[in-house]
PyMOL Python script that loads the backbone (N, CA, C, O; Angstrom):
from pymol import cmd

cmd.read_pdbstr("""\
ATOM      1  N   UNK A   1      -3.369 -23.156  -6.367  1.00  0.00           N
ATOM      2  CA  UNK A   1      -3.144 -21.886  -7.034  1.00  0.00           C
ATOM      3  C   UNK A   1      -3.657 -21.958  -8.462  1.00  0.00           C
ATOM      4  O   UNK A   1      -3.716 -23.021  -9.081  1.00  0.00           O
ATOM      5  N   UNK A   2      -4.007 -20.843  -8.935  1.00  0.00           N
ATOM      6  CA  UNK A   2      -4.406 -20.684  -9.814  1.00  0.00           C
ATOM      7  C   UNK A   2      -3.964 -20.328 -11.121  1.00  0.00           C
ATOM      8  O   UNK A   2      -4.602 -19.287 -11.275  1.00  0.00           O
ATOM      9  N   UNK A   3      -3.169 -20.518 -12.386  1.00  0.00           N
ATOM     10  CA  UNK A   3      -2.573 -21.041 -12.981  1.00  0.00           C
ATOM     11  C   UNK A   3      -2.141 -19.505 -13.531  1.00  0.00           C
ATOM     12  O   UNK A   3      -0.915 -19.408 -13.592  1.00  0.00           O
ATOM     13  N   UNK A   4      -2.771 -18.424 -13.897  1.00  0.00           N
ATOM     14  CA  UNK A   4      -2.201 -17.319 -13.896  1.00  0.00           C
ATOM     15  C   UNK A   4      -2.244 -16.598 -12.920  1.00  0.00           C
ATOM     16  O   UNK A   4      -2.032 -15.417 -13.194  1.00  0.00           O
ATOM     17  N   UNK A   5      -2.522 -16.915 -11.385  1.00  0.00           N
ATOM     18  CA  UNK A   5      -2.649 -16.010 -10.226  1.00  0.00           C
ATOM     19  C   UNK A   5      -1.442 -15.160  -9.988  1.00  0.00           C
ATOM     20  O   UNK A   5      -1.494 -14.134  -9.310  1.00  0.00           O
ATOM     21  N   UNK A   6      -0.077 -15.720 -10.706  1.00  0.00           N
ATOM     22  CA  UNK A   6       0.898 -14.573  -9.894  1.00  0.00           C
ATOM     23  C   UNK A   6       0.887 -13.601 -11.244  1.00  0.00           C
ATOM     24  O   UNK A   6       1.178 -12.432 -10.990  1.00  0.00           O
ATOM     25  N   UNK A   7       0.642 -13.850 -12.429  1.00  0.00           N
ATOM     26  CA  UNK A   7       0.333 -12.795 -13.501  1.00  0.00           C
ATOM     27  C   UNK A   7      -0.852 -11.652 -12.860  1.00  0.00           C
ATOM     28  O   UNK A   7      -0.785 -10.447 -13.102  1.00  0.00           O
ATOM     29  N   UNK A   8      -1.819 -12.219 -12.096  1.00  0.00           N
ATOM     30  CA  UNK A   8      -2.951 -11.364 -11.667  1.00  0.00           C
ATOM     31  C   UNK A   8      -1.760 -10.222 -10.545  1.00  0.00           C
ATOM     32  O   UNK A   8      -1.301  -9.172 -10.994  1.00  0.00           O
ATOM     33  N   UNK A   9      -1.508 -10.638  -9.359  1.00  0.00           N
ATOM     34  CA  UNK A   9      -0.621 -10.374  -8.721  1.00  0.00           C
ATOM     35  C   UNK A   9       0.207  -9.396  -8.776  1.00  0.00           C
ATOM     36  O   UNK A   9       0.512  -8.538  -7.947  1.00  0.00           O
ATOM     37  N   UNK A  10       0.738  -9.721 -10.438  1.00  0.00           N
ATOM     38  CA  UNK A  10       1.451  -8.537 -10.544  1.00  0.00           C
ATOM     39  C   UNK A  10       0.614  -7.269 -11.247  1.00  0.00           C
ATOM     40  O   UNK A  10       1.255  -6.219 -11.287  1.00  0.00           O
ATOM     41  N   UNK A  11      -0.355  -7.244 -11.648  1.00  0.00           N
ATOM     42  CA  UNK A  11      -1.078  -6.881 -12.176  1.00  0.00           C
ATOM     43  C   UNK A  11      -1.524  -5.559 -10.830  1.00  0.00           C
ATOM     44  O   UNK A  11      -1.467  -4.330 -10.791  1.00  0.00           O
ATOM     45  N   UNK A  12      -1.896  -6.487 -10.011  1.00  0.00           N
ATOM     46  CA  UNK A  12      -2.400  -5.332  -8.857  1.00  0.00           C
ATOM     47  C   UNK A  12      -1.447  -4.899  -7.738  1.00  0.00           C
ATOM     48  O   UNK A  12      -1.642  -4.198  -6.745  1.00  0.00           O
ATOM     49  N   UNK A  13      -0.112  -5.671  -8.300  1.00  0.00           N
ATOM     50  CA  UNK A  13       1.005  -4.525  -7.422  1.00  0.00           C
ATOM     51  C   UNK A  13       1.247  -3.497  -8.380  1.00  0.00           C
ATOM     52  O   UNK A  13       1.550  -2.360  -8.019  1.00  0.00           O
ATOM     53  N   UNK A  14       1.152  -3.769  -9.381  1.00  0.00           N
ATOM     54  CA  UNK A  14       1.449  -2.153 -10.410  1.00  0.00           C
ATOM     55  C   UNK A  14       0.480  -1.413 -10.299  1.00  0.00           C
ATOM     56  O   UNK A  14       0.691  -0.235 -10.586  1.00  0.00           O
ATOM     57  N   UNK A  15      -0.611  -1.711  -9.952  1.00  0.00           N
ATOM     58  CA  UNK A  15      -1.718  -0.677  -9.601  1.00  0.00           C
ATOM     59  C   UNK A  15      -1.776   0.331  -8.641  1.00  0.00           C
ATOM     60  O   UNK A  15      -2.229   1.475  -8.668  1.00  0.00           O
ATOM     61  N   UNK A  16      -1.034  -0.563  -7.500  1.00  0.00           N
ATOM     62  CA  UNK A  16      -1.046   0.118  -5.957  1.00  0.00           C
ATOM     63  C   UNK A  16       0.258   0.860  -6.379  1.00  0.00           C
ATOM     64  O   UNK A  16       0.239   2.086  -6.266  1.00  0.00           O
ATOM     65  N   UNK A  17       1.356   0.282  -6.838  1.00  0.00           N
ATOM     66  CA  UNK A  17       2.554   1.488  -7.439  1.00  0.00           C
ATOM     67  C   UNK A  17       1.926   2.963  -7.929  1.00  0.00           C
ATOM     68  O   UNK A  17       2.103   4.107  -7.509  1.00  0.00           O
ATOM     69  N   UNK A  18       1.268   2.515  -8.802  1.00  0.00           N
ATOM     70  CA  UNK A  18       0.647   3.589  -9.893  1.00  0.00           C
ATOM     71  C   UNK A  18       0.107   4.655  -9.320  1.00  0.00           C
ATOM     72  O   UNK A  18       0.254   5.848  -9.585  1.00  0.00           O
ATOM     73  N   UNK A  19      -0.890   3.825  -8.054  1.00  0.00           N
ATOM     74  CA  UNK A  19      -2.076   4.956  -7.015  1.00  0.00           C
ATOM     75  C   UNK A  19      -0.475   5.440  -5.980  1.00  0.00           C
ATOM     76  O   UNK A  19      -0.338   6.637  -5.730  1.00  0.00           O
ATOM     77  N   UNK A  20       0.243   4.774  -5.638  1.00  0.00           N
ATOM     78  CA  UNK A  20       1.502   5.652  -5.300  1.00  0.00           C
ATOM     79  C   UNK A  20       1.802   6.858  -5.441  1.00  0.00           C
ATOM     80  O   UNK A  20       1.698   7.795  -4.649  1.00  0.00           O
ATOM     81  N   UNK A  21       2.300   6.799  -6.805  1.00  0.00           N
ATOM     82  CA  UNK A  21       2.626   7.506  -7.793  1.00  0.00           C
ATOM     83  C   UNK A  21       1.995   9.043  -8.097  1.00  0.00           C
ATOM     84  O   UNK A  21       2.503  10.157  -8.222  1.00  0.00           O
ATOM     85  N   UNK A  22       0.615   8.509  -8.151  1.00  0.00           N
ATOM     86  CA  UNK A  22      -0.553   9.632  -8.414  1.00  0.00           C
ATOM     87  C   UNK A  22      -0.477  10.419  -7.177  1.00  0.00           C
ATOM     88  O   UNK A  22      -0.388  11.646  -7.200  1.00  0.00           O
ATOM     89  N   UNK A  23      -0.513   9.686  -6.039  1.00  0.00           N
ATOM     90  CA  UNK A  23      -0.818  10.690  -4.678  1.00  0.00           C
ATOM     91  C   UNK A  23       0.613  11.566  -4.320  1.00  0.00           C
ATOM     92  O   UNK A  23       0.757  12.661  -3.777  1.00  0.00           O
ATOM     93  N   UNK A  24       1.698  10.498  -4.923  1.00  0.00           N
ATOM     94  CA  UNK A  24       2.926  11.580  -4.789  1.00  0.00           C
ATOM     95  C   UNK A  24       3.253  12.484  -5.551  1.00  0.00           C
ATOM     96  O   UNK A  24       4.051  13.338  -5.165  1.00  0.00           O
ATOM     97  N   UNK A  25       2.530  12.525  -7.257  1.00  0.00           N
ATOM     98  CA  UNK A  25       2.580  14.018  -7.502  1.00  0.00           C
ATOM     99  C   UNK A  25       1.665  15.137  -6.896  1.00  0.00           C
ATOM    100  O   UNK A  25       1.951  16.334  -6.902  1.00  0.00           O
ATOM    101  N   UNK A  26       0.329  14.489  -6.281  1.00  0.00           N
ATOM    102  CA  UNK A  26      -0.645  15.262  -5.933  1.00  0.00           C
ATOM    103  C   UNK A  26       0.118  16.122  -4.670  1.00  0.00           C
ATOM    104  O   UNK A  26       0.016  17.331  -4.463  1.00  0.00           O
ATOM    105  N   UNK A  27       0.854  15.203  -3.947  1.00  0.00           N
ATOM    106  CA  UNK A  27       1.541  15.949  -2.704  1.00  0.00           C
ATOM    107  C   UNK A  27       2.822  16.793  -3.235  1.00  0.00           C
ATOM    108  O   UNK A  27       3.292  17.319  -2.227  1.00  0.00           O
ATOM    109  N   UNK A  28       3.274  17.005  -3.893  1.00  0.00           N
ATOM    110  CA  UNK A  28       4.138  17.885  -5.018  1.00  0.00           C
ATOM    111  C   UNK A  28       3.418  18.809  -5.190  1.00  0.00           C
ATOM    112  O   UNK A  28       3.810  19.964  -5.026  1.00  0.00           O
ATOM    113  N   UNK A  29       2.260  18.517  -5.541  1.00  0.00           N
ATOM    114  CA  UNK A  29       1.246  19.888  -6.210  1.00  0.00           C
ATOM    115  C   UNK A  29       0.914  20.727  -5.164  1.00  0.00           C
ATOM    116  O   UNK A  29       1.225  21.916  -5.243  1.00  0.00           O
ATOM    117  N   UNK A  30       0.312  20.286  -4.168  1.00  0.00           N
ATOM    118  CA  UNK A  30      -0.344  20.880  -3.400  1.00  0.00           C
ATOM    119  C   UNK A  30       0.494  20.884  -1.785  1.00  0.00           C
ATOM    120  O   UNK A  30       0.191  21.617  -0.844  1.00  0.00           O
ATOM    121  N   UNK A  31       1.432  20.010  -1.800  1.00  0.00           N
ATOM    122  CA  UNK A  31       2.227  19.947  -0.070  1.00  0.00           C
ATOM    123  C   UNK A  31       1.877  19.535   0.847  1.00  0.00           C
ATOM    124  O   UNK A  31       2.659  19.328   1.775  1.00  0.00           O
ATOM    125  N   UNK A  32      -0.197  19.102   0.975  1.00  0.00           N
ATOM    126  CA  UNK A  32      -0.634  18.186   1.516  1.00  0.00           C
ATOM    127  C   UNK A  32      -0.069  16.926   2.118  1.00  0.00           C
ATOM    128  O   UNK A  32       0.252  15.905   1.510  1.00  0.00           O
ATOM    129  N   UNK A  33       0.004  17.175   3.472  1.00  0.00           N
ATOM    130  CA  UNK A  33       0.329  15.799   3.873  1.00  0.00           C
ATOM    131  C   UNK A  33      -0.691  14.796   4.125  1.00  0.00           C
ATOM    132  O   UNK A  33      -0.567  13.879   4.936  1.00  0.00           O
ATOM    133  N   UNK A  34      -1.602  14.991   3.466  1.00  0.00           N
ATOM    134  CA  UNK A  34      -2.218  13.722   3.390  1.00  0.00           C
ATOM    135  C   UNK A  34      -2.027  12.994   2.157  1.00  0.00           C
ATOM    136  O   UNK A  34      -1.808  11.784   2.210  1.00  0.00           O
ATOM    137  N   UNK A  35      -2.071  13.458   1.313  1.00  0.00           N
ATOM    138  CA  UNK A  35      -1.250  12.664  -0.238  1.00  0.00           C
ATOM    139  C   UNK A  35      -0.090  11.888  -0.030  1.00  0.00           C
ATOM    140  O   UNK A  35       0.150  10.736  -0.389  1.00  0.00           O
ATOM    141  N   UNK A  36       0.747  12.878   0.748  1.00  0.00           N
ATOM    142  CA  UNK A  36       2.054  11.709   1.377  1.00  0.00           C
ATOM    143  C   UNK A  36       1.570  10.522   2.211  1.00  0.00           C
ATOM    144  O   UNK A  36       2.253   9.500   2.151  1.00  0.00           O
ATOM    145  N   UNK A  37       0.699  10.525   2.827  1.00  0.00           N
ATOM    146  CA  UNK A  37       0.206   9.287   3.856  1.00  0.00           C
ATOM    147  C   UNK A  37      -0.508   8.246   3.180  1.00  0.00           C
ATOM    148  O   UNK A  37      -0.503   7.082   3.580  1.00  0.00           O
ATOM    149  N   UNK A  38      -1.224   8.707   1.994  1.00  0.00           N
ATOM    150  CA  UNK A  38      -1.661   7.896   1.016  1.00  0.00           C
ATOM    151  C   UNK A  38      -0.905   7.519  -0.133  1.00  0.00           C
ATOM    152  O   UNK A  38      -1.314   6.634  -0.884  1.00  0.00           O
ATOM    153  N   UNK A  39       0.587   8.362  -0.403  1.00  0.00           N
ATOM    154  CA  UNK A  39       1.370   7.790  -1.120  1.00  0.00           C
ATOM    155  C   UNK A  39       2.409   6.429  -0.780  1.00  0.00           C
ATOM    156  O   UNK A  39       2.860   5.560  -1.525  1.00  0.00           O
ATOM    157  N   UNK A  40       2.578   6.701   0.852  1.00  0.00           N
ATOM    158  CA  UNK A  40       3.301   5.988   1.271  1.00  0.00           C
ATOM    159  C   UNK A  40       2.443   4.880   1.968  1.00  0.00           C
ATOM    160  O   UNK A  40       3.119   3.996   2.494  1.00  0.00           O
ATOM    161  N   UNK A  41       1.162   4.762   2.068  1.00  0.00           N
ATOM    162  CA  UNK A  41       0.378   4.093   2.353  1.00  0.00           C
ATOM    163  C   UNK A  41       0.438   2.626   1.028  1.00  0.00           C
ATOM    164  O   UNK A  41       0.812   1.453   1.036  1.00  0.00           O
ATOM    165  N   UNK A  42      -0.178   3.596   0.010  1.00  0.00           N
ATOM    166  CA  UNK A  42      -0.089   2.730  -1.255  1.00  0.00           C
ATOM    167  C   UNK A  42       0.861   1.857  -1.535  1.00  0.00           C
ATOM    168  O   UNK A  42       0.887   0.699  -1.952  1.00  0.00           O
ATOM    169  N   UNK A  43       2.094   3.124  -1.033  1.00  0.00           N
ATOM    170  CA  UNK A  43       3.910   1.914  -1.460  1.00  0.00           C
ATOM    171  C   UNK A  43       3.679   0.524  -0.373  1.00  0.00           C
ATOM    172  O   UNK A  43       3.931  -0.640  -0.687  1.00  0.00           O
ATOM    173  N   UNK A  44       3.302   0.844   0.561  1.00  0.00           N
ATOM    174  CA  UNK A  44       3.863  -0.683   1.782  1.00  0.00           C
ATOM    175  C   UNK A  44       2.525  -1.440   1.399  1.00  0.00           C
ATOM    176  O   UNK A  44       2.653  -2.590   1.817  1.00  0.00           O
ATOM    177  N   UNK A  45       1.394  -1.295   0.831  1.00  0.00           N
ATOM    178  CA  UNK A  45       0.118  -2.172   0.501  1.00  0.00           C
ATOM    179  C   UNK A  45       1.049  -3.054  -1.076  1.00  0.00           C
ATOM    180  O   UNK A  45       0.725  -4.198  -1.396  1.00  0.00           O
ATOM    181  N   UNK A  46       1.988  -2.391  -1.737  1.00  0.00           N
ATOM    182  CA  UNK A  46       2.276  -2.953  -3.047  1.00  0.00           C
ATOM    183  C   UNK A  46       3.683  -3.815  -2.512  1.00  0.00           C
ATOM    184  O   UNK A  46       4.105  -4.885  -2.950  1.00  0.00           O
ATOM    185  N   UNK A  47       4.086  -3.205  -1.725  1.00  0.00           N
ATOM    186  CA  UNK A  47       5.467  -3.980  -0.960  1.00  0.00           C
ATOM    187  C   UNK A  47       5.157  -5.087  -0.698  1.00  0.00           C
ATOM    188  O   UNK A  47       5.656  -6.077  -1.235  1.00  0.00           O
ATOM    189  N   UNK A  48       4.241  -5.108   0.213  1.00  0.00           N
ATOM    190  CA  UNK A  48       2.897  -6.509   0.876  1.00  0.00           C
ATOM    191  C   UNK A  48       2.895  -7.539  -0.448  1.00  0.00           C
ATOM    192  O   UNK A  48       3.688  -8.456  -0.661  1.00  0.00           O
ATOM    193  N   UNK A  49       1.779  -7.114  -1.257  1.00  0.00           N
ATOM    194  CA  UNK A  49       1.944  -7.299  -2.620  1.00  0.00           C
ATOM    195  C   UNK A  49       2.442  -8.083  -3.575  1.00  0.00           C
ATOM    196  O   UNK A  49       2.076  -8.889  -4.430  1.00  0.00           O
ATOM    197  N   UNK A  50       3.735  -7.399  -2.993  1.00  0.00           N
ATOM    198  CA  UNK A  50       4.755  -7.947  -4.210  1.00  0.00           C
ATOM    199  C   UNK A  50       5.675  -8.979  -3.282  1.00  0.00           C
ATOM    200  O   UNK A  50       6.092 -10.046  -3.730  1.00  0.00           O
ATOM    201  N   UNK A  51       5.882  -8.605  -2.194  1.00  0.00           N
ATOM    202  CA  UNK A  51       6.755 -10.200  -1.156  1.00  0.00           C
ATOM    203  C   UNK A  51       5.996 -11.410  -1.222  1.00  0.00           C
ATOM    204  O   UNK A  51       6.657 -12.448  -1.259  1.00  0.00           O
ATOM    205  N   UNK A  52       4.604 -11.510  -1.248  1.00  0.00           N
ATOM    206  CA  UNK A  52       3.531 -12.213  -1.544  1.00  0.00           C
ATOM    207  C   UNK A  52       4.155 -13.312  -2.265  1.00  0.00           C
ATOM    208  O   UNK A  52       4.459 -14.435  -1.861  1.00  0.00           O
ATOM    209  N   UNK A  53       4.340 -12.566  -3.850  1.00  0.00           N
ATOM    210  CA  UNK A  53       4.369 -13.802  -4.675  1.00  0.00           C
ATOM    211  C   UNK A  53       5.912 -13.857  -5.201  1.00  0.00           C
ATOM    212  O   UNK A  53       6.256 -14.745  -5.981  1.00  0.00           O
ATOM    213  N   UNK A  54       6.971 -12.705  -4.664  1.00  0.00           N
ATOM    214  CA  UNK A  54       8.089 -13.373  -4.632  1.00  0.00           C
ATOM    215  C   UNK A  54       8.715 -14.281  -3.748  1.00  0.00           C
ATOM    216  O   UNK A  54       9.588 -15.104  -4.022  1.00  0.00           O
ATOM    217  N   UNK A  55       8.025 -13.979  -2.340  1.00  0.00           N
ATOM    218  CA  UNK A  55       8.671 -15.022  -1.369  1.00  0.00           C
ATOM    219  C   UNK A  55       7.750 -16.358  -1.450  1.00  0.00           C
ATOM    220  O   UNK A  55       8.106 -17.267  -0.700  1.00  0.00           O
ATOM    221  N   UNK A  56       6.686 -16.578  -2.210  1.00  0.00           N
ATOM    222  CA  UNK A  56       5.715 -17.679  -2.400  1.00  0.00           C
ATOM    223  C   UNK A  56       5.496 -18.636  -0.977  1.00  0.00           C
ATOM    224  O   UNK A  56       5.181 -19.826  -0.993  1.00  0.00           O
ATOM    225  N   UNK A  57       5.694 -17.978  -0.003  1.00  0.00           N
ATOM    226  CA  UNK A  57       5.031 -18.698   1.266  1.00  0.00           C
ATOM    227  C   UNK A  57       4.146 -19.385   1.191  1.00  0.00           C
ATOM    228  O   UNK A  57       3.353 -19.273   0.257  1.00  0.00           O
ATOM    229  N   UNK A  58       3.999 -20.347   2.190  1.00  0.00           N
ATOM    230  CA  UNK A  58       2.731 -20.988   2.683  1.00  0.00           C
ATOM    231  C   UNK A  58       1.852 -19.882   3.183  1.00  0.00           C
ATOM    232  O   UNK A  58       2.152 -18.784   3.651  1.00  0.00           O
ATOM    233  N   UNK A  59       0.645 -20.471   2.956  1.00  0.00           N
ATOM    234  CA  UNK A  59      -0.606 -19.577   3.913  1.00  0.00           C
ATOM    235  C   UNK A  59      -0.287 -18.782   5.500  1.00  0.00           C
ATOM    236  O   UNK A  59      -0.484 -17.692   6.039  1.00  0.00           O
ATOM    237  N   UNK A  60       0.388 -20.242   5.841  1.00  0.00           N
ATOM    238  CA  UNK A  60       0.525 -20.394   7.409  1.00  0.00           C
ATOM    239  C   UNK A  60       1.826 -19.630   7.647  1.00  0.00           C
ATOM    240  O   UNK A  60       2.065 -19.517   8.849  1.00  0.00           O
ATOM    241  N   UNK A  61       2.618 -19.146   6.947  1.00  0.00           N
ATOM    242  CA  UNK A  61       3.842 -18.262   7.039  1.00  0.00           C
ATOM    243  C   UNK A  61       3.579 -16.801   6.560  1.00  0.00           C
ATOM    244  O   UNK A  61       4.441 -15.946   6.359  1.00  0.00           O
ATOM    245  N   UNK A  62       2.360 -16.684   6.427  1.00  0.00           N
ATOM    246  CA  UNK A  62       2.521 -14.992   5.652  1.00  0.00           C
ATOM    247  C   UNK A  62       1.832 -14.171   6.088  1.00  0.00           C
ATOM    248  O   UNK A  62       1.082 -13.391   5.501  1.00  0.00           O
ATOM    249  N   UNK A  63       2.144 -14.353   7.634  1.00  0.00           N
ATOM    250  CA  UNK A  63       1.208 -13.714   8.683  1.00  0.00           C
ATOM    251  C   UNK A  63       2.188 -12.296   8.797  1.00  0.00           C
ATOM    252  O   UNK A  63       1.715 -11.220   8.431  1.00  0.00           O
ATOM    253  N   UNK A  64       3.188 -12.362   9.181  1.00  0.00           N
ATOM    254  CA  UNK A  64       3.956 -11.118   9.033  1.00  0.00           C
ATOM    255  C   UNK A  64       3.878  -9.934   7.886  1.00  0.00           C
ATOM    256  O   UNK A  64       3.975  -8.712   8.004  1.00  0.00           O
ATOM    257  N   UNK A  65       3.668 -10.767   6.738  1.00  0.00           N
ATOM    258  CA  UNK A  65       3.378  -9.526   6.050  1.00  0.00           C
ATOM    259  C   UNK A  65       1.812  -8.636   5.723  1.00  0.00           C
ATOM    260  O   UNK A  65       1.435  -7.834   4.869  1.00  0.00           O
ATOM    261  N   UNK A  66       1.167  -9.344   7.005  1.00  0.00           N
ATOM    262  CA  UNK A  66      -0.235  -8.831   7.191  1.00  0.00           C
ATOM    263  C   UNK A  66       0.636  -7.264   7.687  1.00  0.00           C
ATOM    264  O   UNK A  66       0.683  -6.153   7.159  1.00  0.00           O
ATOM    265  N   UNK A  67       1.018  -7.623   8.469  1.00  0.00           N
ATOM    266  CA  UNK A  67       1.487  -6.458   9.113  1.00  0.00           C
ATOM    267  C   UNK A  67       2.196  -5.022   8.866  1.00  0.00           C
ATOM    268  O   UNK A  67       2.242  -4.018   9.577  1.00  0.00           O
ATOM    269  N   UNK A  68       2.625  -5.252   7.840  1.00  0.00           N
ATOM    270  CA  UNK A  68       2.641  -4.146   6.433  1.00  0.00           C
ATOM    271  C   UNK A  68       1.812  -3.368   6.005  1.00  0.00           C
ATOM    272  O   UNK A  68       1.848  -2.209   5.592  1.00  0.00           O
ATOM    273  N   UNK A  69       0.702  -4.464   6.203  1.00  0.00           N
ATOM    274  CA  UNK A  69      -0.118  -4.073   5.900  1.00  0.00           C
ATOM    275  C   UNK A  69      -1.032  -2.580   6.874  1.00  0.00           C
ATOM    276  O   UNK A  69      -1.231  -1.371   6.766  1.00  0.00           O
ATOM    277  N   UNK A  70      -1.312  -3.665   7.733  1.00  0.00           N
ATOM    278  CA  UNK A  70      -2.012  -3.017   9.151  1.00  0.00           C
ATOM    279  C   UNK A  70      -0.938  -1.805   9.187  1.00  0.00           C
ATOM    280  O   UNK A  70      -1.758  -0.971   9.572  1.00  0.00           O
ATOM    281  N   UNK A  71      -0.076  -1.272   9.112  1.00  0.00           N
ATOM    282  CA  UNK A  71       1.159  -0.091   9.207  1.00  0.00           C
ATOM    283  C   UNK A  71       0.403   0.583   8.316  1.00  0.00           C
ATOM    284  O   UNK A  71      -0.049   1.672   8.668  1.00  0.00           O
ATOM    285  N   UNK A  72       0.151   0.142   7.162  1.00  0.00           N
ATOM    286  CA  UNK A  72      -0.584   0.988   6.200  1.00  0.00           C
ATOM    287  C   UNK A  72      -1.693   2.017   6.398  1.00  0.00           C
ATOM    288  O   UNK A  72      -1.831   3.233   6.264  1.00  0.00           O
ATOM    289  N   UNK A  73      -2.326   1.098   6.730  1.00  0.00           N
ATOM    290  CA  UNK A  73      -3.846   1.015   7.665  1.00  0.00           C
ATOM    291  C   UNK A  73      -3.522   2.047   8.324  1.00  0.00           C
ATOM    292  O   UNK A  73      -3.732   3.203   7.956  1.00  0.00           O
ATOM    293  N   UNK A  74      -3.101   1.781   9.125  1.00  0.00           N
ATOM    294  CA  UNK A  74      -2.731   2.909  10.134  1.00  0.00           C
ATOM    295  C   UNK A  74      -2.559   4.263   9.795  1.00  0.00           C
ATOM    296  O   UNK A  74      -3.294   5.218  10.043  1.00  0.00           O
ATOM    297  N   UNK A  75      -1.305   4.207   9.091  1.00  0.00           N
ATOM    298  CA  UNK A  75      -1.285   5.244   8.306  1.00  0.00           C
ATOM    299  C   UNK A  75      -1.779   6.380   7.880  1.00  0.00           C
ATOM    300  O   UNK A  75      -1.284   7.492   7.697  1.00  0.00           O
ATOM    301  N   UNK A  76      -3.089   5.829   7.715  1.00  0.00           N
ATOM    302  CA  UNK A  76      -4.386   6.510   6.831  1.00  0.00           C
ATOM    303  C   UNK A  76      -4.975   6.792   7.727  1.00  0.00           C
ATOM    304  O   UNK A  76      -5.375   7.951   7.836  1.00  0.00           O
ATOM    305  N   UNK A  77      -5.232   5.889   8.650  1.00  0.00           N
ATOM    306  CA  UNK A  77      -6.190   6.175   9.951  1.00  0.00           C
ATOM    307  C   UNK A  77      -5.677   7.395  10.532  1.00  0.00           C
ATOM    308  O   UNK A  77      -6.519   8.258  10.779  1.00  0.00           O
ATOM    309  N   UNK A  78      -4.340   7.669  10.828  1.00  0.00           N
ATOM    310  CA  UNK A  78      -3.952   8.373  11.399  1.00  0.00           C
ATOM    311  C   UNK A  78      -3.992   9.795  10.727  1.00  0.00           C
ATOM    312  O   UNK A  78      -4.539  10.816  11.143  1.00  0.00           O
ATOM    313  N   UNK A  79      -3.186   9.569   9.449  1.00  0.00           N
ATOM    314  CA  UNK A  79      -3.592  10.721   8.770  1.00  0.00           C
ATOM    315  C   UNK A  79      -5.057  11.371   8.785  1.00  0.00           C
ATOM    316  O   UNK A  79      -5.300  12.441   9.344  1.00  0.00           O
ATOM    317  N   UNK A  80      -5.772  10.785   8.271  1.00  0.00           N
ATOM    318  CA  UNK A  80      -7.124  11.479   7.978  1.00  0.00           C
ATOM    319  C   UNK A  80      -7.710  11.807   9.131  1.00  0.00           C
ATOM    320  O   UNK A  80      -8.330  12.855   8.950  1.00  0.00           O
ATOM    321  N   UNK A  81      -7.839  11.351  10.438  1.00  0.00           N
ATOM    322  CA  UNK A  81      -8.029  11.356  11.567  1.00  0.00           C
ATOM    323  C   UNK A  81      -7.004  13.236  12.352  1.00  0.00           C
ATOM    324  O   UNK A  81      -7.495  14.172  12.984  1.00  0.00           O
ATOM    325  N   UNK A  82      -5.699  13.025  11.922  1.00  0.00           N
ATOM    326  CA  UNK A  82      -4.880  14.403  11.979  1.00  0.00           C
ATOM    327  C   UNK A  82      -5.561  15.349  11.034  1.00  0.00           C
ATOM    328  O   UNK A  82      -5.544  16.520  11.413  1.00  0.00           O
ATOM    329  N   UNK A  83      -6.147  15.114   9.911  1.00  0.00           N
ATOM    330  CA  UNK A  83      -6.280  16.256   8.852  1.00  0.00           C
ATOM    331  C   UNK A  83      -7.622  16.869   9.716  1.00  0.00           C
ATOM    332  O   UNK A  83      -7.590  18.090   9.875  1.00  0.00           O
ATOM    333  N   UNK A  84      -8.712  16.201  10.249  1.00  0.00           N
ATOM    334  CA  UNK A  84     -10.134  16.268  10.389  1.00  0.00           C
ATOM    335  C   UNK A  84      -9.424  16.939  12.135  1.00  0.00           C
ATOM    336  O   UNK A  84      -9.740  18.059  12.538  1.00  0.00           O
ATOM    337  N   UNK A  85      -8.809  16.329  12.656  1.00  0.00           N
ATOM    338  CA  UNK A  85      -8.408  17.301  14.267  1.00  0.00           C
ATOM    339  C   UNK A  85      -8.176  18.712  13.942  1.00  0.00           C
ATOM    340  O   UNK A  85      -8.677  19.575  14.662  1.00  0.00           O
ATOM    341  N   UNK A  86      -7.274  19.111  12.657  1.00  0.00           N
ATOM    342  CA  UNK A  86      -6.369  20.282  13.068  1.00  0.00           C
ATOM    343  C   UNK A  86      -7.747  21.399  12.483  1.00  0.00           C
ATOM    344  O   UNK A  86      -7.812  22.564  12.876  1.00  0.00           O
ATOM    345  N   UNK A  87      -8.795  20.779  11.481  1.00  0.00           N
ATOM    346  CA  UNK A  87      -9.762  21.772  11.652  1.00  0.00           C
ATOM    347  C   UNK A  87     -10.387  21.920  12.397  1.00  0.00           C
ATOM    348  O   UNK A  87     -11.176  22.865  12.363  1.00  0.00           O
TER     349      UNK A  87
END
""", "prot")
cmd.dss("prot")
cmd.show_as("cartoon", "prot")
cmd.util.cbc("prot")
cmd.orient("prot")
């Protein structure tokens, strides 16, 4: 590891908070549910994130929180995929 890597870390879970943040006022503004899918997308990518370097796993143990991930993923897939059907 790299000697400030969990300073980096936190650095880019406040980011993915932040892009949170942004898409959940955008879905306030406008009622778009796709802002919500990308707000709540953003939250479980920073959740991921942030268990990362509080639970400080091995490599070989932090396969589960891929999967947070991939939910995420999904997420989006699904959303944007629903927005582009209903036109």
């Amino acid at each position: 590891m790299f000697p400030h890597s969990e300073y980096f870390a936190g650095m880019i879970t406040m980011g993915y908070f932040v892009a949170s943040a942004f898409f959940f006022r955008f879905w306030v503004r406008s009622s778009d549910n796709l802002f919500l899918a990308f707000s709540v997308a953003f939250l479980l990518i920073a959740i991921s994130s942030a268990l990362t370097v509080v639970l400080s796993l091995p490599y070989e143990e932090r396969s589960w929180l891929y999967l947070i991930r991939l939910a995420a993923f999904v997420l989006l897939i699904v959303a944007i995929l629903g927005k582009n059907v209903r036109k």
